[in-house]
NUDOFI-23935 format. One record per residue (C-alpha): x, y, z; residue in one letter; residue number from 1. Coordinates in pm, whole numbers, plus 50000, padded with zeros to 5 digits. Layout:
# NUDOFI-23935
+-------+-------+-------+---+-----+
|    c1 |    c2 |    c3 | r |   k |
+-------+-------+-------+---+-----+
|     X |     Y |     Z | a | NUM |
...
+-------+-------+-------+---+-----+
//
This chain:
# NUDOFI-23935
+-------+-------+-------+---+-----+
|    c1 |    c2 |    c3 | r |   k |
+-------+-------+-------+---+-----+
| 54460 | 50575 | 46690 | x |   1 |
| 54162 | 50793 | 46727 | x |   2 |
| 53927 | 50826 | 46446 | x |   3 |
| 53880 | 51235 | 46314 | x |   4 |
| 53576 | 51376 | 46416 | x |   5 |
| 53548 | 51527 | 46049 | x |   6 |
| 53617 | 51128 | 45892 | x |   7 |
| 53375 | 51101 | 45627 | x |   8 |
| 53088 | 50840 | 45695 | x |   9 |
| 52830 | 50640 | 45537 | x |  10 |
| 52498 | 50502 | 45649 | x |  11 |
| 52518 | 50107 | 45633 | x |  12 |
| 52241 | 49981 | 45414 | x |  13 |
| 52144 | 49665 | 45635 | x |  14 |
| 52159 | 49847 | 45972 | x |  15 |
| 52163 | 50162 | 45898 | x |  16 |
| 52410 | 50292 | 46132 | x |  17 |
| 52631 | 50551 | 46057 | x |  18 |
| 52965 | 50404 | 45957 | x |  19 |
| 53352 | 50543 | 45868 | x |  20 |
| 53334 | 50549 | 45459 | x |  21 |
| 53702 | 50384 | 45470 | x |  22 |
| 53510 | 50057 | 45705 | x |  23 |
| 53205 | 50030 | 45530 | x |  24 |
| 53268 | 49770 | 45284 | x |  25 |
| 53385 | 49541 | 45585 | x |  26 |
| 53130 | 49603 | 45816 | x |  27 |
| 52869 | 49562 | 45560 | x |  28 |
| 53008 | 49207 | 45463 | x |  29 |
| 53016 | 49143 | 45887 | x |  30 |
| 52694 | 49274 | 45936 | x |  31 |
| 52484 | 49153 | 45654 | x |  32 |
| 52618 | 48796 | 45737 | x |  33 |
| 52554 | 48781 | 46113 | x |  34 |
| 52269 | 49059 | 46190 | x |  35 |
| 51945 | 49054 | 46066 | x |  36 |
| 51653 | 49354 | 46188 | x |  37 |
| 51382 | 49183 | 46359 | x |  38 |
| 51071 | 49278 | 46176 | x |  39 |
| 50854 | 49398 | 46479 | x |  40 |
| 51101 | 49627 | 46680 | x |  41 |
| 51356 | 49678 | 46411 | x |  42 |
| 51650 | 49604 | 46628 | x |  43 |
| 51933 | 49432 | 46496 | x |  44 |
| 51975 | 49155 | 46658 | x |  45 |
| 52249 | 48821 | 46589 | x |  46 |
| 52114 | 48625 | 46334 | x |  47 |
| 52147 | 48286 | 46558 | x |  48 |
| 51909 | 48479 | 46803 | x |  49 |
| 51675 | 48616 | 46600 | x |  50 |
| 51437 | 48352 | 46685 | x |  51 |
| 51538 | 48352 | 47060 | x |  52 |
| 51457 | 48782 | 47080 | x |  53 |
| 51095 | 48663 | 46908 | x |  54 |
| 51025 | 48422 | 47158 | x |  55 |
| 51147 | 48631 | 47465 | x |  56 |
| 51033 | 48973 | 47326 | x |  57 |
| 50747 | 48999 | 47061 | x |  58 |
| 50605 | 48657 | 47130 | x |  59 |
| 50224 | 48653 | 47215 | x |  60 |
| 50137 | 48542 | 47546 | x |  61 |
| 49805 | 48549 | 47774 | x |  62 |
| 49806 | 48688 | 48092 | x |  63 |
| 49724 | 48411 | 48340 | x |  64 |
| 49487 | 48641 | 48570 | x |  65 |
| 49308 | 48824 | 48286 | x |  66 |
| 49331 | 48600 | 47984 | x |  67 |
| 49459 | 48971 | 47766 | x |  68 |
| 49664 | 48874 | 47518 | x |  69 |
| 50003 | 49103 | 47477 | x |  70 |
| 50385 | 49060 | 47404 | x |  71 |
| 50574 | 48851 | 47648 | x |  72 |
| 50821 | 49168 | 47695 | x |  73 |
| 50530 | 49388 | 47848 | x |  74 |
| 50356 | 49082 | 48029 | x |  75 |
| 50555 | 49161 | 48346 | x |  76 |
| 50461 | 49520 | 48367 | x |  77 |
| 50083 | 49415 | 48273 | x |  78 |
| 50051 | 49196 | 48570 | x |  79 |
| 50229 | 49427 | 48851 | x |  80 |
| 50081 | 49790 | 48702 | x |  81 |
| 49833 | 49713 | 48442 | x |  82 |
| 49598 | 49394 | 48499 | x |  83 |
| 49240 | 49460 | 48612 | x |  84 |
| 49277 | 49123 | 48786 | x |  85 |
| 49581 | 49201 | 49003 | x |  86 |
| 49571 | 49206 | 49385 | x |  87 |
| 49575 | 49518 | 49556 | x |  88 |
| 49530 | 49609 | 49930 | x |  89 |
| 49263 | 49864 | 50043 | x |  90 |
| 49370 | 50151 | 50170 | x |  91 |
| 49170 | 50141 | 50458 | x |  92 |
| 49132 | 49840 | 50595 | x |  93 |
| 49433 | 49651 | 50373 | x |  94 |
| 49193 | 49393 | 50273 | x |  95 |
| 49329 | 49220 | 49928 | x |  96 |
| 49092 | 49241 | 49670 | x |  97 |
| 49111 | 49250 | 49235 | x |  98 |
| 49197 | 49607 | 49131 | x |  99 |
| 48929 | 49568 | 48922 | x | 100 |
| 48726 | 49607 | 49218 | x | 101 |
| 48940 | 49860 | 49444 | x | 102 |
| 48787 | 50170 | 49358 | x | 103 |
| 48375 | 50018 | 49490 | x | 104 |
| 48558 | 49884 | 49749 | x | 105 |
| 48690 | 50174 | 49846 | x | 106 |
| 48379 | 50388 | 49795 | x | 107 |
| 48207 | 50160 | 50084 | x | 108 |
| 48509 | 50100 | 50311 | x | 109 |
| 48598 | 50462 | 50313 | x | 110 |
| 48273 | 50617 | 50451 | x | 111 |
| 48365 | 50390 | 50727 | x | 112 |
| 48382 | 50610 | 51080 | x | 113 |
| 48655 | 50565 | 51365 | x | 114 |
| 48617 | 50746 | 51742 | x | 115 |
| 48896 | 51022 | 51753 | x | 116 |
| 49055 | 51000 | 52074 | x | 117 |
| 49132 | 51333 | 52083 | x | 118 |
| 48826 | 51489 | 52001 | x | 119 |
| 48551 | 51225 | 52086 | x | 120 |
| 48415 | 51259 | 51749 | x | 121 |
| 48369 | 50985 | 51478 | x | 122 |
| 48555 | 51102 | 51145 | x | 123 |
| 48556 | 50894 | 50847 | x | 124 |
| 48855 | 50657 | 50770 | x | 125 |
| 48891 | 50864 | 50452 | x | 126 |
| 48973 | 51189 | 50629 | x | 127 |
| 49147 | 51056 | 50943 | x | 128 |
| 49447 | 51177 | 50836 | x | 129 |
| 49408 | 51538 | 50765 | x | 130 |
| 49168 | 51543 | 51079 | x | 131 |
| 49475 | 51391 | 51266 | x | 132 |
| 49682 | 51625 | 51168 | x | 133 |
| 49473 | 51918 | 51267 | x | 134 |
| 49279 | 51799 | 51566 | x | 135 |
| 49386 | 51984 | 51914 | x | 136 |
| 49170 | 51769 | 52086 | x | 137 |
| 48893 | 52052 | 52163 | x | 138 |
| 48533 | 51959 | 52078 | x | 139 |
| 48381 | 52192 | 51819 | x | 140 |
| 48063 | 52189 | 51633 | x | 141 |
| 48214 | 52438 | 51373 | x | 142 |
| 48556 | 52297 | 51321 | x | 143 |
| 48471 | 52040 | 51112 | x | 144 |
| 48123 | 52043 | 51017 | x | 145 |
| 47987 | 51887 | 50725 | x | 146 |
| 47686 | 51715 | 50596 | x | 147 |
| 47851 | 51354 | 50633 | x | 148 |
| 47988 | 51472 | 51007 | x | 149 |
| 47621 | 51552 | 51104 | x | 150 |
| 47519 | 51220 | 51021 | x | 151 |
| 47790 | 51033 | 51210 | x | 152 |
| 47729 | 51197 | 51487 | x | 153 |
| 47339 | 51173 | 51464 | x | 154 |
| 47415 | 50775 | 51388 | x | 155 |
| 47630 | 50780 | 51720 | x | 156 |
| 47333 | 50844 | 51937 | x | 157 |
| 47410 | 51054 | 52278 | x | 158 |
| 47770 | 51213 | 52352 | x | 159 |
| 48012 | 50974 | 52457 | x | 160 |
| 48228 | 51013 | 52794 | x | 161 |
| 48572 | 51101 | 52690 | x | 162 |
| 48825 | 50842 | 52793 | x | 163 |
| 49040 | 51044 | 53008 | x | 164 |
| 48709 | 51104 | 53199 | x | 165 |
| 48616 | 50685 | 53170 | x | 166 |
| 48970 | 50658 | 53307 | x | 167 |
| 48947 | 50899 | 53616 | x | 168 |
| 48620 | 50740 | 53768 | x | 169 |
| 48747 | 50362 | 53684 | x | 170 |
| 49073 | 50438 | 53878 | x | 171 |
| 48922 | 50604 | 54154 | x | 172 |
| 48637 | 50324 | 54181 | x | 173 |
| 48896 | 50067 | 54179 | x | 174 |
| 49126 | 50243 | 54456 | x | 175 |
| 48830 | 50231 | 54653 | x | 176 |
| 48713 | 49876 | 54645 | x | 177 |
| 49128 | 49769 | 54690 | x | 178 |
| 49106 | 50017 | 55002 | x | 179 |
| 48781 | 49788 | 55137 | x | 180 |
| 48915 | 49470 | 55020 | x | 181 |
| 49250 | 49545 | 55225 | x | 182 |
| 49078 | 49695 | 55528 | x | 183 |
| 48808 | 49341 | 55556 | x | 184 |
| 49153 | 49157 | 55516 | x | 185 |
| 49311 | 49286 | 55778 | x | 186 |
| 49002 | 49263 | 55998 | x | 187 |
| 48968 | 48926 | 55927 | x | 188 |
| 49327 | 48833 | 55969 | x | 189 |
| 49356 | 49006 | 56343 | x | 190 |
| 49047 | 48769 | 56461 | x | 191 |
| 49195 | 48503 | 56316 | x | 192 |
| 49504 | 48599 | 56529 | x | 193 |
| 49338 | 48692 | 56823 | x | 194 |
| 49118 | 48317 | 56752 | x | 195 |
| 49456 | 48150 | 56721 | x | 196 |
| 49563 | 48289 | 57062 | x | 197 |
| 49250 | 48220 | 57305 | x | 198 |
| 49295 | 47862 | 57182 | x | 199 |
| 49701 | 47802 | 57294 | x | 200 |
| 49609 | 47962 | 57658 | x | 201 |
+-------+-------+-------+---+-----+
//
């Protein structure tokens, strides 16, 4: 049978949950004997596992990578979020390293440069992306100038060939020396015919 909504209720003096007036006497006898409130959280917890829920819960425990000492309950979330001693990848170049030392790391690894082969132009790991996105392959001197873009390309040295261009001239030198090498084969092979045949007559 379903309990009024308008049933009068108490608050129970060991728990201190709200509880039907007509129960309370019960559930205080039940609850007083097999709950107790643990004295750091204040949950009520079964008295046979009160010491159990300290252990697991408020216990103090040292983190094995940074030696900070915390509750055992938060330990997990210390080591995988929290821990200055963690390992983390760079960004960049996915290199583990301690968090701790991530952000120097970073700093260094960032500034790094990579040849767009789009544009020709050296951009720095840290803005590949959004020059990725944007770059129509044209070369431009206003685009994307900046005082870190200057000195990349000063670094650099001359203009580089663009690859497509690299590409064009290696093919075409390499149909070339095929067409020779075939053409001195075949030369070679009809005197060795020709050879072959003044010697059987």
């Amino acid at each position: 049978m379903a309990v009024a909504s308008d049933q009068a209720t108490s608050i129970c003096s060991h728990c201190d949950r709200a509880i039907p007036s007509t129960n309370l006497d019960l559930h205080f006898a039940h609850c007083s004997r097999n709950l107790e409130k643990c004295k750091t959280c204040g949950d009520m917890v079964p008295k046979k596992f009160a010491e159990e829920h300290f252990l697991c819960t408020h216990a103090p425990v040292a983190c094995s990578l940074c030696s900070e000492t915390m509750e055992r309950e938060i330990l997990a979330v210390h080591k995988g979020e929290n821990c200055p001693k963690r390992i983390v990848t760079c960004e960049y170049c996915e290199f583990p390293l301690p968090a701790i030392d991530l952000f120097e790391h970073q700093e260094v690894c960032g500034n790094r440069t990579e040849l767009c082969h789009l544009c020709s132009r050296y951009i720095r790991l840290r803005e590949i992306n959004s020059h990725e996105s944007r770059c129509n392959g044209i070369i431009s001197n206003v685009g994307e100038s900046s005082r870190n873009t200057h000195t990349a390309e000063r670094d650099r040295g001359p203009p580089r060939r663009q690859p497509q261009e690299f590409s064009k001239k290696r093919l075409l030198f390499t149909i070339a020396i095929t067409g020779i090498a075939v053409l001195l084969g075949s030369l070679l092979f009809q005197r060795k015919v020709e050879h072959t045949q003044v010697h059987q007559y």
